[in-house]
C-alpha positions as CSV (number, residue, x, y, z in Angstrom):
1,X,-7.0,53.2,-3.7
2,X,-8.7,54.2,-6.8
3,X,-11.4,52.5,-8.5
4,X,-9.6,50.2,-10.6
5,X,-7.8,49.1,-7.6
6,X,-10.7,48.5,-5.8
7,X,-12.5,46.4,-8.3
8,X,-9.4,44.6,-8.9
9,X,-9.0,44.2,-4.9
10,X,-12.6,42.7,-4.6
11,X,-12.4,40.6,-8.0
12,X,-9.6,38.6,-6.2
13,X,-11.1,38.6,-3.2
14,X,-13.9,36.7,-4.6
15,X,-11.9,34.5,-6.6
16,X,-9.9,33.5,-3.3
17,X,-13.4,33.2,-1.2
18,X,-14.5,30.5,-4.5
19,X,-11.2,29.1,-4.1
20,X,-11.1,28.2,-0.5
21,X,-14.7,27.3,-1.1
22,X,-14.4,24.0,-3.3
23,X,-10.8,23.0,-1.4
24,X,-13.1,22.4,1.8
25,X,-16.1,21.1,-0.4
26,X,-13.2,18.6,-1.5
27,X,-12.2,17.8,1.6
28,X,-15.9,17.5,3.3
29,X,-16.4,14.7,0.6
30,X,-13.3,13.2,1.3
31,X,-13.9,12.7,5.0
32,X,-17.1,11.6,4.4
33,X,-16.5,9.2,1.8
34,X,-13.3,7.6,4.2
35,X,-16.0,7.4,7.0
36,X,-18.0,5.3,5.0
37,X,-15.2,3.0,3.9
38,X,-14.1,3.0,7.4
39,X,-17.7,1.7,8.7
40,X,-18.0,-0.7,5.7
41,X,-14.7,-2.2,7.4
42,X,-15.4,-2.8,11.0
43,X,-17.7,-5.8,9.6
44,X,-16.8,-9.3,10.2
45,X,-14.0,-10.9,7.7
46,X,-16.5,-13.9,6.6
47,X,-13.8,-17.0,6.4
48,X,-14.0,-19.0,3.2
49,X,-13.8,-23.0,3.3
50,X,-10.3,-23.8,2.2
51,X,-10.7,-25.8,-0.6
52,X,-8.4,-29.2,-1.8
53,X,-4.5,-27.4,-2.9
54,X,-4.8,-27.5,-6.8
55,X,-3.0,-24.3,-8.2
56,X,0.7,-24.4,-8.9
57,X,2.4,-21.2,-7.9
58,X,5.6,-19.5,-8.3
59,X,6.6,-17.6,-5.5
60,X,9.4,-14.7,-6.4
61,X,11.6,-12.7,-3.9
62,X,13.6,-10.0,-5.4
63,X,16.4,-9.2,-3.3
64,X,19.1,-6.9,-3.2
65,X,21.8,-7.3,-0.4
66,X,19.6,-9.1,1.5
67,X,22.2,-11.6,3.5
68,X,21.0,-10.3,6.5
69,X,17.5,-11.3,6.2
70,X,16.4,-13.5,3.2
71,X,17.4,-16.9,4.9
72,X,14.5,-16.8,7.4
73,X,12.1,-16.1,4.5
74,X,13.6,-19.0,2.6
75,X,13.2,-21.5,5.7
76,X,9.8,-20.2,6.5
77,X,8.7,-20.9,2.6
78,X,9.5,-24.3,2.8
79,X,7.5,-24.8,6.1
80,X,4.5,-23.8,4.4
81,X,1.2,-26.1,4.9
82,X,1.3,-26.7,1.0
83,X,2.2,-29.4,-0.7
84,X,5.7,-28.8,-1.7
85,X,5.1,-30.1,-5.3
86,X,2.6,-27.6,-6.0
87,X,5.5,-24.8,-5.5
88,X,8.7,-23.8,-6.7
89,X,10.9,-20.7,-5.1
90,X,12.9,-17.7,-7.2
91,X,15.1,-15.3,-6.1
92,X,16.7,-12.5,-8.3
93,X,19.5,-11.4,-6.5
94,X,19.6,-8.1,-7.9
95,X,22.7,-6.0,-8.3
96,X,23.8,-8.1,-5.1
97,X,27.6,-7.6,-3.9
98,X,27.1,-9.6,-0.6
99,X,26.5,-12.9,-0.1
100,X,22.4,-13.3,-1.2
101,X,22.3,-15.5,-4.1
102,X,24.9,-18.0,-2.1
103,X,22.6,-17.8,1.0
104,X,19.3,-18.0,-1.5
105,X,21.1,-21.6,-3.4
106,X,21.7,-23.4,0.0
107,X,18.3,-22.7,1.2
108,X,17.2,-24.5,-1.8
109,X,15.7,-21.7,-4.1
110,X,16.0,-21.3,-7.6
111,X,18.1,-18.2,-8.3
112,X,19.1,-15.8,-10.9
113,X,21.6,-13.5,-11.1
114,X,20.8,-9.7,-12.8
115,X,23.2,-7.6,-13.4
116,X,21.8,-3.7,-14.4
117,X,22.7,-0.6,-13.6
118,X,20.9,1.1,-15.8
119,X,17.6,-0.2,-15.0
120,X,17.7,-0.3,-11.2
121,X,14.6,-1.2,-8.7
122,X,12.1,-3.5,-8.2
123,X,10.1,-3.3,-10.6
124,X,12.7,-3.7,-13.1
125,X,14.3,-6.9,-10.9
126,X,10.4,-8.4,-11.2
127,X,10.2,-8.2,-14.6
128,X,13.4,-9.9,-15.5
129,X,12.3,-12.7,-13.2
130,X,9.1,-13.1,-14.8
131,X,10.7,-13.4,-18.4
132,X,12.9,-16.0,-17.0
133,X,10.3,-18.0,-15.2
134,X,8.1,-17.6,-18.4
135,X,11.3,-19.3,-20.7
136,X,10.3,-22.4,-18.1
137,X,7.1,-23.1,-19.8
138,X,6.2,-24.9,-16.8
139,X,2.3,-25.2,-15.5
140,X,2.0,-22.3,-12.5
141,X,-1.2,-21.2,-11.9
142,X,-0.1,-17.8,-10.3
143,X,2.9,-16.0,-9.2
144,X,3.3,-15.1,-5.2
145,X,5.7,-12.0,-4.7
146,X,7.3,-11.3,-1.6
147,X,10.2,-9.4,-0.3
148,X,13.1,-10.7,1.4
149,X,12.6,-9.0,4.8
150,X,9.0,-11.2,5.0
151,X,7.7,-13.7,7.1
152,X,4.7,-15.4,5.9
153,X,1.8,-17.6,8.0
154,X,2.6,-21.0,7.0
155,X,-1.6,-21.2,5.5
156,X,-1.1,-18.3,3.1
157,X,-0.7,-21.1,0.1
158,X,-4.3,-22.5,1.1
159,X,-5.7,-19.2,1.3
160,X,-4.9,-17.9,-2.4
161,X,-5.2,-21.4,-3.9
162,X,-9.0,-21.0,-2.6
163,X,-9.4,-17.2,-4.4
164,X,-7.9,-18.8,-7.0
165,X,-9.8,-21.6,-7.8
166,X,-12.8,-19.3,-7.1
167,X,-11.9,-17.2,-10.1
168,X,-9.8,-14.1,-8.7
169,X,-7.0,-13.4,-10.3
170,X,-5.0,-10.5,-8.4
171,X,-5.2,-11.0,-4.9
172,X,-3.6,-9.1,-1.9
173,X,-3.0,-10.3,0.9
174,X,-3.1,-9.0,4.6
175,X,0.2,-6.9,5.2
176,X,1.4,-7.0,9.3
177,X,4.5,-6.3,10.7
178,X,7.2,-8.6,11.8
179,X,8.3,-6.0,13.9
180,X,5.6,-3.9,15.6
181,X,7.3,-3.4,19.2
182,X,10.7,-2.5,18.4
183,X,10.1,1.3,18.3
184,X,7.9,4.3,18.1
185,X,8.3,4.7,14.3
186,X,7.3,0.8,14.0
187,X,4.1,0.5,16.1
188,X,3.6,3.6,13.9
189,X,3.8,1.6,10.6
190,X,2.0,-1.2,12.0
191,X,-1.0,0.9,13.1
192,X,-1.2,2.4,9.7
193,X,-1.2,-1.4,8.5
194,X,-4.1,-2.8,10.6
195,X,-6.4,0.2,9.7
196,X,-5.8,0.0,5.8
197,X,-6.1,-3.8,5.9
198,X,-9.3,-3.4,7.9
199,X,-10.7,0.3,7.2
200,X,-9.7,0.4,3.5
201,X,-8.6,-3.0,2.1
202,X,-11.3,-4.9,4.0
203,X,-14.7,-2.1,3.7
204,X,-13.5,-2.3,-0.3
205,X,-13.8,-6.3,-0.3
206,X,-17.3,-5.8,1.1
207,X,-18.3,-3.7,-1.2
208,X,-17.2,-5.3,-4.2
209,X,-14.5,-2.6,-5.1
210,X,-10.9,-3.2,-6.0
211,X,-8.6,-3.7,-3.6
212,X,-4.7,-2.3,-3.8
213,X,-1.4,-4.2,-3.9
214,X,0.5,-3.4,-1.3
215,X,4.1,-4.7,-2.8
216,X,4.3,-8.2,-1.1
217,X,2.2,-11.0,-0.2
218,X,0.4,-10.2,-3.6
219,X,-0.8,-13.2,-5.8
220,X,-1.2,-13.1,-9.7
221,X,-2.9,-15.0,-11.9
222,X,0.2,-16.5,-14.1
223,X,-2.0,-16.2,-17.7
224,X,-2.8,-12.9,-16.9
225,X,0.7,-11.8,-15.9
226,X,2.1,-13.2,-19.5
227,X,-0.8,-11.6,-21.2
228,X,-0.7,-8.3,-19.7
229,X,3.1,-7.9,-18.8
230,X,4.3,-6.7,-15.6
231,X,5.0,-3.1,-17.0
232,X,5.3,-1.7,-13.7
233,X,8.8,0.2,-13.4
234,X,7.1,3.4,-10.9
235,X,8.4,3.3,-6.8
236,X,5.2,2.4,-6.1
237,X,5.2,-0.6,-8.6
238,X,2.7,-2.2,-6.7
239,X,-0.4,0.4,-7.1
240,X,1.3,1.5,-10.6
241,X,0.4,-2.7,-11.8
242,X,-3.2,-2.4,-9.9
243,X,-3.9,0.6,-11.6
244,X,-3.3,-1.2,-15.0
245,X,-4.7,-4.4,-14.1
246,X,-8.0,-2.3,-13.4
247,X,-7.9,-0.7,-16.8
248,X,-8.3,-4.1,-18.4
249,X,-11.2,-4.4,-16.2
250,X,-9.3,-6.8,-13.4
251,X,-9.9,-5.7,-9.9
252,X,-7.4,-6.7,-6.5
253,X,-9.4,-9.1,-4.5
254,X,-8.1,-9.5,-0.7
255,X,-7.8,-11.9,1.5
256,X,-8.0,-11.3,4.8
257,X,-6.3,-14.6,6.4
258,X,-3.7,-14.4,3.8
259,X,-0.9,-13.0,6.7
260,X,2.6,-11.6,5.9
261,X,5.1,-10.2,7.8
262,X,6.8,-7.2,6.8
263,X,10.0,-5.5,8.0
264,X,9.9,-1.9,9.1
265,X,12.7,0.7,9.6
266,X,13.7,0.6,13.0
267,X,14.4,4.9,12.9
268,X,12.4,8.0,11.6
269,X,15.1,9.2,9.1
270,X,15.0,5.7,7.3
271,X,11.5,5.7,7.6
272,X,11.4,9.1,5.8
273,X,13.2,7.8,3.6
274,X,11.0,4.9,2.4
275,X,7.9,7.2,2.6
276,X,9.0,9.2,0.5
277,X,10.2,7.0,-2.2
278,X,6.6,5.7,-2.0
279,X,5.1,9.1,-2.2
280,X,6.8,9.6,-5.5
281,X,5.7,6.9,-6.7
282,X,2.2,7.1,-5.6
283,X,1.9,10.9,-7.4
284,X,4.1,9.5,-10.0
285,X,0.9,6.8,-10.9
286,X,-1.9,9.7,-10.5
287,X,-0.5,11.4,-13.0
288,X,-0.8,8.4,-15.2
289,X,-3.7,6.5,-14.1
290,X,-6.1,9.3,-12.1
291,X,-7.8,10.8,-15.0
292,X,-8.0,7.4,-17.5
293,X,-9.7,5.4,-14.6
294,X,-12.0,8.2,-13.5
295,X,-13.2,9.0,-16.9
296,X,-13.5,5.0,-17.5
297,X,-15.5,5.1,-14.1
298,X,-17.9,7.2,-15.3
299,X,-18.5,6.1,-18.7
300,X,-18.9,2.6,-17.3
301,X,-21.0,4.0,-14.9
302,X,-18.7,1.8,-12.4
303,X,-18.0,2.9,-8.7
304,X,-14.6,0.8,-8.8
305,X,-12.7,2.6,-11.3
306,X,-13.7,6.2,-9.6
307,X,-12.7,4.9,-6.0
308,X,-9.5,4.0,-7.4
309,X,-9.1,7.2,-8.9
310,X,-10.0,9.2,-5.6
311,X,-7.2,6.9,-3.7
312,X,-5.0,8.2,-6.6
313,X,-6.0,11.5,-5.8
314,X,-5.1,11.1,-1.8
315,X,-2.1,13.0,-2.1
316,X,-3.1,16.0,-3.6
317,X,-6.3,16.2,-1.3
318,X,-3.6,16.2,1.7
319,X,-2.1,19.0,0.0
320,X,-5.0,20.9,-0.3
321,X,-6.3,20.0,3.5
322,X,-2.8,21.8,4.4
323,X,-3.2,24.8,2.2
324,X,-6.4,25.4,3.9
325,X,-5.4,25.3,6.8
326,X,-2.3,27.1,6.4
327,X,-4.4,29.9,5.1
328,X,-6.8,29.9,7.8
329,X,-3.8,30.1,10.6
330,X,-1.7,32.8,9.4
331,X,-3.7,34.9,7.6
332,X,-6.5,34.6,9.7
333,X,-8.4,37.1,8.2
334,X,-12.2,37.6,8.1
335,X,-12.6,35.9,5.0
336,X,-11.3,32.0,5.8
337,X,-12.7,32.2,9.2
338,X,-16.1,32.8,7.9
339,X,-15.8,29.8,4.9
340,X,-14.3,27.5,7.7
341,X,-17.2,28.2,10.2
342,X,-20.2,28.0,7.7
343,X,-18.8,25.5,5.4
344,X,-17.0,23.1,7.6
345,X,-18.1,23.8,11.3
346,X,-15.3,23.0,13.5
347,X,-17.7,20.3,15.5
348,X,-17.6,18.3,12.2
349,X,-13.8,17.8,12.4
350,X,-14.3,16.9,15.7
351,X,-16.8,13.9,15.4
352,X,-14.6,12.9,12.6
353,X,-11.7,12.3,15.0
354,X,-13.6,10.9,17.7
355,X,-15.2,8.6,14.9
356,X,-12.1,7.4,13.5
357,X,-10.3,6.9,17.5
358,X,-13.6,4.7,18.0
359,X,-13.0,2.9,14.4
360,X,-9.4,2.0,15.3
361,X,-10.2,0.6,18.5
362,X,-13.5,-1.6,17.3
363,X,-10.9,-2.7,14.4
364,X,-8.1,-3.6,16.5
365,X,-10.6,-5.6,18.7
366,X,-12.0,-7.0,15.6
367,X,-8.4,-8.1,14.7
368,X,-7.5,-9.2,18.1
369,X,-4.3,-6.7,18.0
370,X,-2.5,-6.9,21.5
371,X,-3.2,-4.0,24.1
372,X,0.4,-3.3,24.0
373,X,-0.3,-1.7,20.6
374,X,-3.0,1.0,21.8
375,X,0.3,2.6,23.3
376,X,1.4,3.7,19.9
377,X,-1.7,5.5,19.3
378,X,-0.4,8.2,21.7
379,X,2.8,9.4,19.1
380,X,0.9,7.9,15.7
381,X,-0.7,11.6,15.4
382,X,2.9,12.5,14.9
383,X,3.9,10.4,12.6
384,X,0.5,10.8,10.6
385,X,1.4,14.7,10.4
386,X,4.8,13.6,8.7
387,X,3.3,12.7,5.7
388,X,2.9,16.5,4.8
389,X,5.8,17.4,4.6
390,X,7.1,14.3,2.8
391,X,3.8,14.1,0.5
392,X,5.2,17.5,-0.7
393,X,8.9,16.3,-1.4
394,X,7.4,13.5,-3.4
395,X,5.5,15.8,-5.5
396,X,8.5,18.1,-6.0
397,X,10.5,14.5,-6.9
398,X,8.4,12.7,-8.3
399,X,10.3,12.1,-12.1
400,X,13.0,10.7,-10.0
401,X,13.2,6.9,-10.0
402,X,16.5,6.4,-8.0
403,X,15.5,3.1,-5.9
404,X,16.3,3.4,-2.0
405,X,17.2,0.2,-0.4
406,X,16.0,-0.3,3.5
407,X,18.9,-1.5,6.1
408,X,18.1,-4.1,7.8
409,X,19.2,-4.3,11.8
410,X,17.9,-7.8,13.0
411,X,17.0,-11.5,11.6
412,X,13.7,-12.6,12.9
413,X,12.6,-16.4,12.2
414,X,8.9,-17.7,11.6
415,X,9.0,-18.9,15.3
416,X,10.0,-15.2,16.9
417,X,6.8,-13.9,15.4
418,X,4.4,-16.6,16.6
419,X,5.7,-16.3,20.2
420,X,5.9,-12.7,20.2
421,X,2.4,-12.5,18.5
């Protein structure tokens, strides 16, 4: 090799050793900063006196084809420990060719019809709901969205009418699983529930950071929804509206005793399926919110906007974690095994899993989760590694907004939960 060569040989050589340098810098900080959050969480949820019902609400369910599963939502809204003239029902049946909106009318709910296959999704189906509510003019104090696979605790009312009256006006509540036991892929999904609700959703709460919608069992200040517009039309509608709501300066707030039940694909293809449409969405809102709310952060000198910005950041720091380590296992040359040993010692990745496995324990005792559930910790490494590879079909996809809708295989009623709970 002559000189040139050479120089151009070590020039690279340098730049990759810099490269692989600030990718585990990134990723030391990262850890770090989700141990903190993660220690923040594991304190006690202080319950708030419930205070006399006052706020009006809306509650919305936008539903497409959802026969199989919306009329135990209905029956379990009407159940709730509320008085009833302080709430009214919608449904959108949305691009429905089954039998919803019937289903939706003899349960009692107020239902409209949409019609659009143009502008297909959620998102979409919420904002037309909201217009129509709006033309109402009638006195809500917030709007309550759920979806029509849900199951809510018959107190959620009493919860958010509290964090309402005591000034919040985005509030999220606390997203479980109506189905936790049914399969691997489920107790998977629910474990990944209780740790954000705790580890993430919680530790933020303490410490005075936004919270995150997590696409149901999310309140909304009704002034602030006509004022700001929903404007959300992302896969991941949910963080795409927190992520503007926190531009205008208005964090999430959560609520801890605020329960709803979710239902989760029974298989791991569907459930592929839904992750990804929720990783395009999630890289679809970092691109559009990541660098505007960091920059804000910092001229604001305001931790809330930058913590928002680093969860938008999440899946390209998982990226990065995998090219490291892709790096480091097949070319394992010289060069990355010296950066991972003097950078990032391989006992530090170590405490972090042990700390984390001793963090989902303390928060499953904190959250009284039955022992049955520790069982799915044995296969939930697997279905955490999943994310990689469809993290990276997200980013590939990610200007694709084609909605995916999630099959249903069971009803479950109010009264299956509480007895299986």
């Amino acid at each position: 090799m002559d000189v040139v060569g050479v120089h151009l040989y070590n020039v690279i050589d340098q730049f990759a050793k810099y490269i692989l340098v600030i990718m585990q810098l990134l990723m030391f900080i990262y850890a770090v900063y989700y141990v903190f959050l993660a220690v923040r969480g594991l304190g006690r949820s202080k319950g708030t006196p419930r205070l006399v019902p006052e706020k009006m609400f809306a509650l919305v369910v936008a539903a497409h084809n959802e026969e199989k599963v919306i009329g135990p939502l209905l029956e379990n809204l009407n159940m709730l420990e509320y008085p009833k003239e302080l709430y009214d029902v919608y449904v959108v049946a949305d691009n429905c060719s089954d039998e919803t909106a019937a289903i939706s009318r003899e349960a009692g709910a107020n239902v409209f019809e949409r019609n659009n296959l143009v502008d297909r999704g959620k998102g979409y189906a919420l904002e037309w709901l909201f217009d129509q509510i709006f033309a109402l003019d009638k006195p809500y104090d917030g709007i309550v969205i759920f979806d029509a696979d849900n199951l809510v605790k018959k107190d959620f009312l009493e919860v958010m009418n509290t964090k309402m009256m005591q000034g919040c006006q985005i509030v999220q509540g606390y997203l479980d699983t109506k189905n936790p036991y049914d399969t691997w892929v489920t107790n998977s999904f629910a474990i990944s529930f209780w740790m954000v609700n705790r580890m993430l959703q919680l530790a933020r709460h303490h410490l005075g950071l936004s919270g995150l919608l997590a696409g149901t069992g999310m309140c909304i200040s009704y002034p602030l929804l006509q004022e700001m517009g929903w404007g959300a039309h992302s896969l991941s509608e949910d963080l795409e509206f927190s992520a503007r709501a926190l531009m205008r300066g208005v964090k999430t707030e959560w609520a801890h005793d605020a329960v709803v039940y979710d239902e989760k694909p029974l298989g791991f293809g569907q459930s592929c399926k839904q992750r990804k449409r929720w990783a395009q969405g999630h890289v679809d809102v970092s691109g559009n919110y990541l660098w505007p709310l960091l920059h804000k952060g910092i001229r604001e000198k305001k931790w809330r906007y930058i913590d928002t910005a680093i969860h938008l950041f999440q899946p390209h720091m998982i990226m990065i974690g995998t090219m490291v380590l892709l790096i480091d296992f097949f070319l394992g040359s010289a060069v990355s095994h010296t950066l991972m040993t003097d950078i990032l010692p391989p006992f530090f990745w170590q405490a972090v899993l042990v700390a984390m496995a001793l963090f989902t324990v303390v928060s499953f005792t904190r959250d009284r989760i039955p022992l049955r559930a520790y069982i799915g910790l044995i296969l939930y490494p697997v279905f955490m590694y999943t994310w990689i590879p469809i993290l990276a079909a997200g980013f590939a996809h990610k200007n694709r907004r084609e909605w995916s809708h999630t099959e249903h295989s069971r009803s479950l009623n109010y009264t299956d939960i509480v007895q299986d709970g």
